[in-house]
C-alpha positions in Angstrom: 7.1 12.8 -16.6 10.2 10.3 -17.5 12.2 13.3 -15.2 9.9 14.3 -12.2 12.1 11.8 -9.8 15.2 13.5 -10.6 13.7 16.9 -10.3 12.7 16.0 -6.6 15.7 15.0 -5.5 16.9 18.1 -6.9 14.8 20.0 -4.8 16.6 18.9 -1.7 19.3 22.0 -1.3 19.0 23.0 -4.9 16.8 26.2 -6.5 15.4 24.4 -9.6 14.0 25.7 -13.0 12.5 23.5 -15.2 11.6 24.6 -18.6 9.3 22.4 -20.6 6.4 22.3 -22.7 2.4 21.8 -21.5 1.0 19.6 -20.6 4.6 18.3 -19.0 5.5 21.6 -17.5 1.7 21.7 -15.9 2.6 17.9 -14.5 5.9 19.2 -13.0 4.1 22.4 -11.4 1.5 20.5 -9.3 4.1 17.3 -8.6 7.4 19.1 -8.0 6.6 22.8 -7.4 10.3 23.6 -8.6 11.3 27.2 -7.7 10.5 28.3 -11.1 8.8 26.8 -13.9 9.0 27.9 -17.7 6.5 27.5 -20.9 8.6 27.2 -23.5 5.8 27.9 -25.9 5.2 31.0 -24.0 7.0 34.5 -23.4 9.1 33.3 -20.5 11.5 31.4 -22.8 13.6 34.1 -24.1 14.2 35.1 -20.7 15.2 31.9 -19.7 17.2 31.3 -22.3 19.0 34.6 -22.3 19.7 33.7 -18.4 21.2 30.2 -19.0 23.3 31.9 -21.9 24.7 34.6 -19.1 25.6 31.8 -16.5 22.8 32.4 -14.3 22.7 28.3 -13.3 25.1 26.3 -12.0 24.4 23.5 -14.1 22.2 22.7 -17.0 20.5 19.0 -17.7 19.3 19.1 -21.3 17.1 16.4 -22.9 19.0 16.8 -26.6 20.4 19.9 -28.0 19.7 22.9 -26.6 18.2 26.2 -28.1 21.0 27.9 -26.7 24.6 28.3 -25.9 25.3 27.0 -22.4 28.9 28.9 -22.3 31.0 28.1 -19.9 27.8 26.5 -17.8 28.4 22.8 -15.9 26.4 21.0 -18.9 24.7 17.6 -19.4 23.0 16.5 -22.5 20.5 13.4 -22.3 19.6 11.2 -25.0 16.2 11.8 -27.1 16.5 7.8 -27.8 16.6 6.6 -24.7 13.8 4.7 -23.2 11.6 3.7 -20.2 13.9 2.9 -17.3 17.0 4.0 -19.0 15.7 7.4 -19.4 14.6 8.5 -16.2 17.9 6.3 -14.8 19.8 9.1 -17.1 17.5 11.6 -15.3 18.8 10.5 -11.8 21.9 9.8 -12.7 22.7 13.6 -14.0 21.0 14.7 -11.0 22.9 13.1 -8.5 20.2 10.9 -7.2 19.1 8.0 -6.1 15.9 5.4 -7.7 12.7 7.5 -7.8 10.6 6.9 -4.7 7.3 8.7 -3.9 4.7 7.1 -1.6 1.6 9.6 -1.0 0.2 9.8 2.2 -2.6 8.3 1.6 -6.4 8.7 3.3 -9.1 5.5 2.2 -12.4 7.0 2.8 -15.1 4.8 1.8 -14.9 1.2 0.2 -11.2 0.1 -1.1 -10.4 1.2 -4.6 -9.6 -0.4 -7.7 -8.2 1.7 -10.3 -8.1 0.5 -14.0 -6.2 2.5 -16.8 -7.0 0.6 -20.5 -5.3 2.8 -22.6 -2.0 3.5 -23.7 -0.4 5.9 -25.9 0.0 2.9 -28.9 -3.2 0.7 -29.7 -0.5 -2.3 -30.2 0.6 -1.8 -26.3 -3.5 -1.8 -25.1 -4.7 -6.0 -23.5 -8.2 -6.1 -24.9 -11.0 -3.6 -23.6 -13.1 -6.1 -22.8 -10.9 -7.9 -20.6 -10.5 -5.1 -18.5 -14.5 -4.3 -18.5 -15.0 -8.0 -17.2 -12.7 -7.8 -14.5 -14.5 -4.4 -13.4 -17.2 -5.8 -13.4 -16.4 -9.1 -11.1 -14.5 -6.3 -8.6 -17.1 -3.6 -8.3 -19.0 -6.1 -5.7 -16.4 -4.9 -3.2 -14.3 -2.2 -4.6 -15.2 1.4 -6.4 -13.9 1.2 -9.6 -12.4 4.1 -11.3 -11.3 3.9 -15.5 -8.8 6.5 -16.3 -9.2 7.5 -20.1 -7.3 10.6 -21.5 -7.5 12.0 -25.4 -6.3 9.2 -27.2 -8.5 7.3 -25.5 -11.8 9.0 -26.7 -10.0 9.7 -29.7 -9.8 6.2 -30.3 -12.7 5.0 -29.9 -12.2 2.9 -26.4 -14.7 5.2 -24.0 -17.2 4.6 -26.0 -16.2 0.5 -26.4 -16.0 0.6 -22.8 -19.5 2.0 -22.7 -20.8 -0.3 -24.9 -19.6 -3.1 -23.3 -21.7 -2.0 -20.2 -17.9 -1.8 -18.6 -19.0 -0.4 -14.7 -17.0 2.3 -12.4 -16.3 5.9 -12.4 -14.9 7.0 -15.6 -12.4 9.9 -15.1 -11.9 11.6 -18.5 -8.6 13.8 -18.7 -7.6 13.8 -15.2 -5.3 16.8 -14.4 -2.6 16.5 -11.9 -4.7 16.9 -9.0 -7.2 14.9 -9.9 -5.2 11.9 -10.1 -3.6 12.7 -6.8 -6.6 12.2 -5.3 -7.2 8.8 -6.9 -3.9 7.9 -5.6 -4.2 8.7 -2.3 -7.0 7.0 -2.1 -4.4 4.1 -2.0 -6.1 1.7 -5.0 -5.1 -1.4 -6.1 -3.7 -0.4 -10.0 -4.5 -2.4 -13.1 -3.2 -1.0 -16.4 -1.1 -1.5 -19.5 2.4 -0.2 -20.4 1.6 3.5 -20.3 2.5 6.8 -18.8 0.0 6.4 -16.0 1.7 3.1 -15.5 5.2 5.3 -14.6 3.6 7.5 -12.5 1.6 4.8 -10.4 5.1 3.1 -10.0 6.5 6.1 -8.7 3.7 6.9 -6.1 4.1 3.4 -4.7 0.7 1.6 -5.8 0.3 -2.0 -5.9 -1.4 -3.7 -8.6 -0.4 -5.0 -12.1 0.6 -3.8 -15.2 0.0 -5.9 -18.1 2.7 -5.9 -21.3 1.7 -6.9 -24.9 4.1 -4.9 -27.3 6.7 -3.3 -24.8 9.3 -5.1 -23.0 8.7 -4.9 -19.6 12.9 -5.2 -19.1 13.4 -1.6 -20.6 10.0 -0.1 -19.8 9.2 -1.1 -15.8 7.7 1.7 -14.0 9.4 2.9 -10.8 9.2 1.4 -7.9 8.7 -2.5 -6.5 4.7 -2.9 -6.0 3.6 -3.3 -9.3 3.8 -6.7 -10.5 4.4 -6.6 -14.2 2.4 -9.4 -17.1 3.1 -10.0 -20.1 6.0 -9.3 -22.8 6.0 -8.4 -26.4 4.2 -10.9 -28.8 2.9 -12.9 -25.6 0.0 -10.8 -23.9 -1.2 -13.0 -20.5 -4.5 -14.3 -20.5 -7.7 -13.5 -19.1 -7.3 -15.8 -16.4 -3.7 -15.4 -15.3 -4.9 -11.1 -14.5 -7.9 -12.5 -13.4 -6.2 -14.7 -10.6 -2.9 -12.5 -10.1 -5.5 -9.3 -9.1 -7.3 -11.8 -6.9 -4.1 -12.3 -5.2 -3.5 -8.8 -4.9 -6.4 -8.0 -2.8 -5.8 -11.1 -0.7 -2.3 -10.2 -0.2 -3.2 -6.8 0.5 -4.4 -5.0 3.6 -7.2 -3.6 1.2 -9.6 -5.8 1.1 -10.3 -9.7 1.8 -12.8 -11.5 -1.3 
């Protein structure tokens, strides 16, 4: 996901293939629609391989080593270390261009949108569930409120806390690619911790906030300059300073007025 700026710009005057593993190559299908697209856990990767080992490309941009011999192949090897901003920086960089940048063109039917992603990939990155079920609640009197929860998230145990916790809105439960376009072009005002959803809100140019407990917001901001970013390691904001910085949102916002 970390890659998906640089792969557009790519796109402009270049024939891209990216090779990658699900659900990441199924992200980069629907969002980049390179020229060709490879599952390297299926039968396509020999093939690929076998070309980038003949010279087929004109260059080859490798997160870590690769599983083959690049040759005599225009060649640049990323870091598996680096993080956050740094990473898909690296991305751009090796590309050739510029800060990631995606607004949708965006269509608001109905009431204005408030979209709320409480999970995380790391239990110690999540503000507390019940935080974000309170806020939901005080917002769905003028917004429809949509809760993104993937896997882990059911895995874990947070659906059904949420559900318990008679948290209101939508819940969307493993949105694929398309589905979350459509949330985003629905132009919502984002609330969410440190998480992959978090990057790719950042790079389709949503407002909102995105709350830090764990991470450090200095090597893990999301794309973009809309999202107003909470929090640091070992000082998670309170109730009250999300509560009142979301109020400000919407009143700073075309939106909706409170």
């Amino acid at each position: 996901m970390l890659g998906v700026p640089a792969l557009l710009g790519l796109q402009s005057g270049h024939a891209v293939t990216y090779a990658g593993r699900r659900p990441g190559v199924e992200l980069v299908r629907r969002l980049v629609a390179p020229e060709a697209s490879v599952d390297l856990d299926g039968p396509g990767a020999a093939i690929c391989f076998r070309e980038a080992a003949d010279g087929t490309f004109d260059r080859i941009i490798c997160v870590g080593p690769p599983p083959f011999d690049p040759g005599h192949t225009p060649f640049t090897q990323l870091s598996t270390k680096a993080a956050g901003q740094r990473k898909w920086r690296e991305w751009c960089a090796a590309a050739g261009v510029g800060e990631p940048h995606m607004p949708l063109a965006t269509t608001q039917p109905g009431p204005p949108a408030l979209l709320i992603a409480p999970g995380s990939g790391s239990l110690d990155k999540n503000w507390p569930t019940k935080y974000f079920a309170r806020l939901a609640s005080e917002h769905a009197q003028h917004a429809e409120v949509f809760v993104l929860m993937g896997p882990a998230e059911e895995e874990r145990g947070l659906l059904d806390h949420w559900r318990g916790l008679g948290g209101p809105g939508r819940i969307v439960q493993s949105p694929g690619p398309d589905d979350l376009l459509a949330l985003f072009r629905r132009a919502p005002l984002f609330l969410g911790n440190d998480s992959g959803l978090t990057h790719l809100a950042g790079l389709f140019d949503l407002r909102g906030i995105v709350i830090f407990t764990a991470s450090d917001p200095a090597v893990w901001a999301p794309p973009g300059t809309r999202l107003r970013l909470l929090g640091g390691p070992g000082h998670p904001p309170e109730f009250e300073e999300i509560e009142q910085a979301l109020e400000r949102e919407w009143r700073s916002s075309a939106i909706c007025a409170i």
